[in-house]
LOSE-911026 format. One line per 10 residues: for each residue x, y, z of C-alpha. Coordinates in steps of 0.1 Angstrom, whole numbers, plus 2048, in hexadecimal, padded with zeros to 3 digits. Layout:
N
X/Y/Z; ... .
// end
This chain:
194
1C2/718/737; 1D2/6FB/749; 1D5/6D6/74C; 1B5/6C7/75F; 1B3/6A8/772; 19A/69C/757; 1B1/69D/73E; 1CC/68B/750; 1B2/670/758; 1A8/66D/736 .
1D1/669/72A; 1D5/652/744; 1B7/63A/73B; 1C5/63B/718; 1E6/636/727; 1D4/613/737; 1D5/605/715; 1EC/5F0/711; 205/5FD/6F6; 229/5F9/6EA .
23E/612/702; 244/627/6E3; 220/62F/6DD; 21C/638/705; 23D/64B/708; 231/660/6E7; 20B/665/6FA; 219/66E/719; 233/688/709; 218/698/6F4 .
203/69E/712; 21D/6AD/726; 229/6C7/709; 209/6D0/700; 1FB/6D7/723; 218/6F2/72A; 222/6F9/707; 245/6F2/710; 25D/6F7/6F4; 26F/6D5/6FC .
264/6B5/708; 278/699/715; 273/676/722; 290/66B/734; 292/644/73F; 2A9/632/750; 2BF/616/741; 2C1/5F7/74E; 2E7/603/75B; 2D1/620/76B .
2DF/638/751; 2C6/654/743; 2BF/655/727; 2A3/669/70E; 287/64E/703; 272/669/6F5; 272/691/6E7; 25E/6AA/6DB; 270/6CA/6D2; 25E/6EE/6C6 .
27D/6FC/6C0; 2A2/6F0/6B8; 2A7/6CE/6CB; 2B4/6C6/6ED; 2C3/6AA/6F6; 2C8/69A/71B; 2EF/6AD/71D; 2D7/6D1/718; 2C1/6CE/734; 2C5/6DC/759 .
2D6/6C2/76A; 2CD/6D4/788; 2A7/6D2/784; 2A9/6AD/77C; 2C2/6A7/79D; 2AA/6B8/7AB; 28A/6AA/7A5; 29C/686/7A7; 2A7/690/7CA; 284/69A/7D4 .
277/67E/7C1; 258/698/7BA; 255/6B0/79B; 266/6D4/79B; 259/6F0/78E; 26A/712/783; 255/72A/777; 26E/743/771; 28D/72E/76D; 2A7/74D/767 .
29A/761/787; 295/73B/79D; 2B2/740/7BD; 2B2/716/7B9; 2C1/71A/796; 2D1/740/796; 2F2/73C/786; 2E7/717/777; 300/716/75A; 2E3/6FF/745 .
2C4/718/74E; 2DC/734/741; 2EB/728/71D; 2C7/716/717; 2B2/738/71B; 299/723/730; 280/735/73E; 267/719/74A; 26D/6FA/755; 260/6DA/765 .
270/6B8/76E; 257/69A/77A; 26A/67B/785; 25C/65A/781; 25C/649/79E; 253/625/7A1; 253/612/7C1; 26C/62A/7D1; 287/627/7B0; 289/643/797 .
285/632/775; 286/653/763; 276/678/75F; 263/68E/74A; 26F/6B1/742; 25F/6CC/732; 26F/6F1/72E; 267/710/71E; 27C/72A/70E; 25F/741/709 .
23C/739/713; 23C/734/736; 215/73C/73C; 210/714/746; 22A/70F/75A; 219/717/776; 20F/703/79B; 1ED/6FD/78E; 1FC/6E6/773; 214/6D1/788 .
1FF/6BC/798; 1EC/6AF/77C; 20C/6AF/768; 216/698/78B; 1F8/680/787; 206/67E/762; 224/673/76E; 218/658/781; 202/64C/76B; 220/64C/752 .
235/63C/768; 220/61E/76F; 214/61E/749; 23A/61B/740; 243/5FF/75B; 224/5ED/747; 230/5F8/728; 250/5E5/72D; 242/5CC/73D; 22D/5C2/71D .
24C/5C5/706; 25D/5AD/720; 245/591/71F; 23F/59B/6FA; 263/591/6F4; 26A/570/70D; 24A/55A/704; 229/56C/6F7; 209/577/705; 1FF/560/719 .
214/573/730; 205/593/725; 1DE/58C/72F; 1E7/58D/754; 201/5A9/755; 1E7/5C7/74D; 1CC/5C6/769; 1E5/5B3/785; 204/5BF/783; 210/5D9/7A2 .
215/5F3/789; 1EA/5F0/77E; 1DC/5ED/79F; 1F3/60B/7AB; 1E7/61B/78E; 1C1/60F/795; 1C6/61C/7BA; 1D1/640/7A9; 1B4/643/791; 19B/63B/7B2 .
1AD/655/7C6; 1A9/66E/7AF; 182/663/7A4; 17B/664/7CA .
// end
């Protein structure tokens, strides 16, 4: 039981719609949680001062907020600019000792920047305190391609609100299919046909 690459297609065709950021940040986040059965979900996005903060949540359990998750996963993943995976966060040598992994009980985790044209707008992060069956290699690449689809599904996302906001939708009729985040998106979903 795992996340296939048909199923992240068919979230990120959805995710082609065009929709306020609220209703993509909420499809993206259910995806994510449901595909590893993480106990917490978290969609972290950058301010316009570059400050994180959490846009979205899902929580099995008590919540977490942005001040209870491993800081060292997310600097991390952030330095990499790709996702990291710990399947066994407590026995991991990258976060032995990691006050955060420790006081949380984490026992899974994964962080998945989102990366557009080379700046890190925000992440995705997923952890487990008990199940950690589906945090496994054979879900972080298709949890990657969900990320990228996310990424450029945000960027549009905002970019709709924007032109929503400063004049109407006139603007809005050439900003889904010819926008840099689209045909990035449209090269993705080729690649991945092919």
């Amino acid at each position: 039981d795992h996340l296939t690459t048909d199923q992240v297609l068919a979230v990120g065709q959805k995710l082609l719609e065009l929709r306020p950021l609220a209703e993509v940040l909420d499809s993206v986040l259910s995806t994510a949680v449901n595909a590893v059965h993480a106990e917490t979900g978290l969609i972290l996005l950058r301010d316009e001062k570059g400050k994180l903060n959490v846009a979205a949540e899902k929580h099995r359990s008590e919540p977490r907020g942005l001040d209870q998750i491993s800081s060292s996963l997310l600097d991390e993943a952030f330095s990499r600019r790709e996702p990291v995976l710990t399947e066994n966060a407590v026995g991991d040598p990258r976060f032995s000792g990691k006050s955060s992994i420790i006081l949380q009980r984490i026992q899974a985790a994964v962080i998945l920047p989102l990366v557009s044209r080379e700046r890190i707008i925000g992440a995705i992060y997923l952890d487990s305190r008990s199940d950690r069956s589906q945090f496994t290699r054979q879900n972080l690449d298709p949890l990657a391609t969900l990320a990228t689809f996310s990424t450029l599904a945000i960027e549009n996302a905002r970019r709709y609100e924007q032109a929503k906001h400063t004049g109407g939708e006139s603007k809005t009729t050439t900003l889904v299919g010819s926008s840099l985040a689209m045909q990035e998106l449209f090269s993705l979903i080729e690649r991945i046909a092919a």
